[in-house]
C-alpha positions as CSV (number, residue, x, y, z in Angstrom):
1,X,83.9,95.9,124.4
2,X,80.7,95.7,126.1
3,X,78.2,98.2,127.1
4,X,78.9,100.5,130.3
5,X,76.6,100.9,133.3
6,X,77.1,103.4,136.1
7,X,79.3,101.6,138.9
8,X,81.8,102.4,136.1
9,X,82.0,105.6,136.8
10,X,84.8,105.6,139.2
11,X,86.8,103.8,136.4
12,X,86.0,106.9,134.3
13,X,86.9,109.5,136.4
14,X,90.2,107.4,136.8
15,X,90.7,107.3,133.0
16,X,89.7,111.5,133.0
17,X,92.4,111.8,135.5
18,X,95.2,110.1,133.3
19,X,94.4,112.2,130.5
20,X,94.6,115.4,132.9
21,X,98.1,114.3,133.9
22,X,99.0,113.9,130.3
23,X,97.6,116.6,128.8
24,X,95.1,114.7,126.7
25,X,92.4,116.7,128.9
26,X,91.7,119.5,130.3
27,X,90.3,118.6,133.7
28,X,87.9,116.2,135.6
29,X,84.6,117.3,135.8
30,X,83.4,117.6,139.6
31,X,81.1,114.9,141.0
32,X,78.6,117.5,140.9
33,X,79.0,118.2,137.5
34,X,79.1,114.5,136.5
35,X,75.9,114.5,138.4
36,X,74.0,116.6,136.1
37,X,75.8,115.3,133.2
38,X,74.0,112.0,133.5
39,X,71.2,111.7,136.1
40,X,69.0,110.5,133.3
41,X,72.0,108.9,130.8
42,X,71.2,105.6,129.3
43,X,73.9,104.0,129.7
44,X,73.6,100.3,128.2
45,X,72.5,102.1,124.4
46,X,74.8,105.2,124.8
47,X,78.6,103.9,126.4
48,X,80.8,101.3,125.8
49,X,83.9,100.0,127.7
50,X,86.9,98.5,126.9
51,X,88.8,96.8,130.1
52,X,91.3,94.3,131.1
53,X,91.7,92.6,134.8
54,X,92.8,96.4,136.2
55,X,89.1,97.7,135.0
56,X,88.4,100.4,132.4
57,X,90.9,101.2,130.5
58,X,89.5,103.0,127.3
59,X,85.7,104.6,127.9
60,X,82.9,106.5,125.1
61,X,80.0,108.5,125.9
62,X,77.6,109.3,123.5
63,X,75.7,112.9,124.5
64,X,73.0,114.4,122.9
65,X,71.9,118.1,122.7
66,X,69.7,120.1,120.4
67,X,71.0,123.2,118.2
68,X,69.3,125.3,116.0
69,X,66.8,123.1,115.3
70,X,69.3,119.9,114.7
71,X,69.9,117.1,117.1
72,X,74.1,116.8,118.1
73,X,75.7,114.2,119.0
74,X,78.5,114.6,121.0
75,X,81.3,111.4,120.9
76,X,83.2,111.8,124.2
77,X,86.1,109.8,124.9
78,X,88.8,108.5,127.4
79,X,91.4,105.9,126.9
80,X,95.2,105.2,127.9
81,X,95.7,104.0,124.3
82,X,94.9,105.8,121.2
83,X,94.2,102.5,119.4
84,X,90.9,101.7,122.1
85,X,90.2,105.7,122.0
86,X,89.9,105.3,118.0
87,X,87.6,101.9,117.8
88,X,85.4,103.5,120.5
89,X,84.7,106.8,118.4
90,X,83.9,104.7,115.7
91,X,81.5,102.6,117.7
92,X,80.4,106.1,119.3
93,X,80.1,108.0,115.3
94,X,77.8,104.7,114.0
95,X,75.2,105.4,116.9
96,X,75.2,108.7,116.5
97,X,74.3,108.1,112.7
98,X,71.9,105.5,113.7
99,X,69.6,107.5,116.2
100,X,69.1,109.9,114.0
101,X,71.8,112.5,114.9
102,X,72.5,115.8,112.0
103,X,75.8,115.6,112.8
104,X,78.7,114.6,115.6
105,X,81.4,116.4,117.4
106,X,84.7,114.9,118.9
107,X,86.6,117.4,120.9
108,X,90.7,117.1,121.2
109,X,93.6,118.4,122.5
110,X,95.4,120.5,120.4
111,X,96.9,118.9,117.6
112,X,96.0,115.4,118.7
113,X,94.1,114.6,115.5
114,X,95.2,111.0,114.8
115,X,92.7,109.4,112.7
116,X,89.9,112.2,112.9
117,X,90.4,112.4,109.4
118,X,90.2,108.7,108.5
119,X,86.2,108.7,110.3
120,X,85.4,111.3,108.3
121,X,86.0,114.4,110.9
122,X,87.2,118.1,109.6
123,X,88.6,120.2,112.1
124,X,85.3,122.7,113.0
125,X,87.2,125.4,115.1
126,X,89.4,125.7,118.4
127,X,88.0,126.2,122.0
128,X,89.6,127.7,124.7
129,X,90.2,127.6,128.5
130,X,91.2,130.9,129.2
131,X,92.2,131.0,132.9
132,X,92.9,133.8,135.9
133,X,96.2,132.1,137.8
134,X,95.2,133.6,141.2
135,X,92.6,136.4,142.4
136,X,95.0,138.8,143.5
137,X,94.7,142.1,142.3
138,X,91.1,142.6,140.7
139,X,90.5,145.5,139.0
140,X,87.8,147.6,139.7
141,X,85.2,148.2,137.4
142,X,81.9,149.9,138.0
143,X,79.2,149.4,135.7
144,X,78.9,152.2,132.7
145,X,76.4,155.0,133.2
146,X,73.0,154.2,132.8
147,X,73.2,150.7,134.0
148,X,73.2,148.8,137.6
149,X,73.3,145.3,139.4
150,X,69.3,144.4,140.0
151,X,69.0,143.2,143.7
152,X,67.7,139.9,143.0
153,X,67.8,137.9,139.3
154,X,64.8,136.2,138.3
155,X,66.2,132.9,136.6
156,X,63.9,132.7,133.8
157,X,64.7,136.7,132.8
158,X,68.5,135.7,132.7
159,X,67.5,132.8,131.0
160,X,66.0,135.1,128.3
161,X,68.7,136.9,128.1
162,X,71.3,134.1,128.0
163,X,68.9,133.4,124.8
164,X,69.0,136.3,123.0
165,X,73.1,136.9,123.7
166,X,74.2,133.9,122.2
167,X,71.4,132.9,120.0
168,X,73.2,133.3,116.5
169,X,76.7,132.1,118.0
170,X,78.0,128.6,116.9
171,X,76.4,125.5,118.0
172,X,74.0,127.5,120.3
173,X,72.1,125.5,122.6
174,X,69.1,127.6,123.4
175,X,67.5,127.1,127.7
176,X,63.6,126.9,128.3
177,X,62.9,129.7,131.0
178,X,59.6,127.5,132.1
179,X,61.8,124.4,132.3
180,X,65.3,125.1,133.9
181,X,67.2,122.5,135.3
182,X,67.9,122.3,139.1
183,X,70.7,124.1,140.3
184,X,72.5,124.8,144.0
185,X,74.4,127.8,142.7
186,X,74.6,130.6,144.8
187,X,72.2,133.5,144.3
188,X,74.9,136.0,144.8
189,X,76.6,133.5,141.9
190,X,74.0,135.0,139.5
191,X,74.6,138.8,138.4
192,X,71.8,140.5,136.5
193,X,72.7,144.1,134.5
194,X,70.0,146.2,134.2
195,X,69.0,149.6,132.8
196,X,68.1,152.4,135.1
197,X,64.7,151.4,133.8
198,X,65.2,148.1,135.0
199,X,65.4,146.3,131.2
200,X,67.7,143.7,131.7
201,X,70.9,144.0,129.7
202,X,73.9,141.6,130.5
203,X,74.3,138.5,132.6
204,X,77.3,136.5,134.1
205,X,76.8,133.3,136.6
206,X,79.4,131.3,137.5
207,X,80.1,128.7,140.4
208,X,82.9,127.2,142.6
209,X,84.3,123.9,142.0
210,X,87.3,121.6,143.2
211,X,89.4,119.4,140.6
212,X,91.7,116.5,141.0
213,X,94.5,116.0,139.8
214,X,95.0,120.0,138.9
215,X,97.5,122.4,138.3
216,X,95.1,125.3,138.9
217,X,94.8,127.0,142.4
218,X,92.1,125.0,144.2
219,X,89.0,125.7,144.4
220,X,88.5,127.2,140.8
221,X,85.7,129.9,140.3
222,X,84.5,128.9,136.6
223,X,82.8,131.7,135.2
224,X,80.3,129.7,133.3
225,X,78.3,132.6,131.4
226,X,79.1,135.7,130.3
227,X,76.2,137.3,127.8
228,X,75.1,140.4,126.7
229,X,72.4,141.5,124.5
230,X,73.4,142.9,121.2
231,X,71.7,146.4,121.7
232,X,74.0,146.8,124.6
233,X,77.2,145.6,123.6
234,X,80.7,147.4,123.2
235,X,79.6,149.8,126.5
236,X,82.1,147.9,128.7
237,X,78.7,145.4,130.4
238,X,81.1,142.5,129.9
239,X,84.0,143.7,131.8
240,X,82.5,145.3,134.3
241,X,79.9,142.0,135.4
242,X,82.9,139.8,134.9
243,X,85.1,141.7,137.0
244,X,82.2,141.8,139.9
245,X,81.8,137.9,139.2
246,X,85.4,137.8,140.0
247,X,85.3,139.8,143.5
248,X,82.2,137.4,145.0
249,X,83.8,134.2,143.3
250,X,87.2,135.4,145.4
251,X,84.8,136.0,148.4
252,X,83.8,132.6,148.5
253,X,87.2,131.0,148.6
254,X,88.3,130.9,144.8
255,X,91.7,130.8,144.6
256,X,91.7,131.0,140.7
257,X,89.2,131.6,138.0
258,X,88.3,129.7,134.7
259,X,86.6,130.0,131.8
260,X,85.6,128.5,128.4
261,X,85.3,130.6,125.0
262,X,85.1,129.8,121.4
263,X,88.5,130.6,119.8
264,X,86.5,131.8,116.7
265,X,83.8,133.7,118.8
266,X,82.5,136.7,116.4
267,X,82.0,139.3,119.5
268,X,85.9,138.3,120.2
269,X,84.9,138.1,123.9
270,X,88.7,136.7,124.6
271,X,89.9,140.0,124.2
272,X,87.7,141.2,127.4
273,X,89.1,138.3,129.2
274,X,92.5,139.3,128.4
275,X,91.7,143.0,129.4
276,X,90.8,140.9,132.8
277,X,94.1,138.5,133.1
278,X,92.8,135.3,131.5
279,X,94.9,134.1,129.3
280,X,94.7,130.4,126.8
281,X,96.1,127.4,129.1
282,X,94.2,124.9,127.4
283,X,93.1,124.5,123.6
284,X,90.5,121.7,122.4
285,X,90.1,120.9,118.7
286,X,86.6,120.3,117.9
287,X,85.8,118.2,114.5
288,X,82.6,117.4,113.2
289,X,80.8,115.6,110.6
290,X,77.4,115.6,109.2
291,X,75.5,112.8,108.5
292,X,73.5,112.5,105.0
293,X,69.9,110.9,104.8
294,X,68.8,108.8,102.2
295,X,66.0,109.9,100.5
296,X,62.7,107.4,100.8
């Protein structure tokens, strides 16, 4: 085992790709999103790397986010060998513990818990992939009375909104408006619901992307956000935004649709995705555990 460095990434991506095929994951994450995953990862403290003389063959990455308050850390895996996958959570849990993490999450397949239980993980909750097989056949859904599209979205009022929609749902992790990261989404990616007043009240962006090896319908429109703010919930914002989302994403070449949704969420969103043709195709398993302090 030794510590990784980033000319390993193609080894990754090759490992993602295995578990793809075998249904130990639900896709490969597009260059573009590995990009932004970790332009500023450290990778000699936070990865490790098991190989042989064909490269990589087992892979852990150690992420970090901040949620209510309490710093996560996130033990991401990849191996051909559940034996290598195992001894790198491990590794992956300890250093979590040791720089000061609240608590860790591993994410699996469904019911692929082998040895979560023995490092201490409880199963947390499922989350789903809920997916659109092809973009035939939207349905049309103006937005309720009282409500319309605004022309152009300011990114730090959606921001604030994206807050305030999903700020007491599990695991939250909150954005800055005055320090948003870099994005080359679309603008007509971004929707923005907005009284007849002009107070904003629901938002949806989402963004085109290409996986391989996938079963999906290439390129995939992933809606990646779909909020709105509790004062104007159950009015039908939801549908309506996602199903507009839907026509551009489908205007820009999408020959699917994807999205991701916590299988406990309290609003029940799934159900408006199911009004909309999504369906479950993929289920992770997400197990935690929290890490104790000594007391001085």
């Amino acid at each position: 085992m030794r510590p990784g460095r980033v000319q390993d990434l193609p080894g990754l991506r090759a490992l993602w790709a295995h578990e793809v095929l075998n249904r130990g994951r639900d896709c490969v994450p597009s260059e573009a999103m590995v990009a932004r995953m970790m332009g500023s990862f450290d990778w000699s403290a936070r990865s490790r790397i098991i190989e042989d003389s064909g490269g990589p063959r087992a892979a852990v990455l150690v992420l970090e986010h901040a949620t209510g308050g309490r710093s996560v850390a996130r033990v991401e895996s990849a191996a051909r060998a559940e034996d290598d996958r195992l001894r790198l959570i491990k590794w992956g849990l300890g250093l979590g513990r040791a720089a000061g993490a609240s608590l860790a999450q591993v994410w699996r397949p469904r019911g692929q818990h082998r040895g979560m239980a023995e490092l201490g993980l409880t199963l947390a909750r499922p989350f789903w992939r809920m997916d659109r097989r092809s973009l035939e056949e939207l349905p049309v859904a103006p937005l309720p009375p009282g409500y319309r599209l605004a022309p152009l979205v300011d990114r730090r009022e959606a921001a604030v909104v994206f807050n305030r929609s999903f700020a007491e749902h599990w695991r939250f992790q909150a954005l800055d408006p005055d320090d948003l990261p870099p994005t080359d989404r679309p603008r007509e990616l971004e929707l923005l619901a907005v009284t007849d007043a002009g107070v904003p009240a629901a938002v949806v962006w989402c963004e085109l992307a290409t996986h391989d090896p996938d079963l999906r319908r290439q390129p995939v429109g992933v809606v990646e956000v779909v909020g709105t703010l509790p004062e104007h919930r159950r009015r039908g914002l939801a549908y309506a935004l996602t199903a507009a989302a839907l026509r551009r994403l489908r205007g820009r070449g999408a020959a699917s649709a994807s999205l991701y949704v916590d299988g406990l969420n309290p609003t029940r969103a799934y159900d408006v995705y199911g009004r909309l043709g999504f369906s479950v195709a993929f289920q992770y398993d997400v197990f935690e555990v929290e890490f104790r302090r000594s007391r001085p």
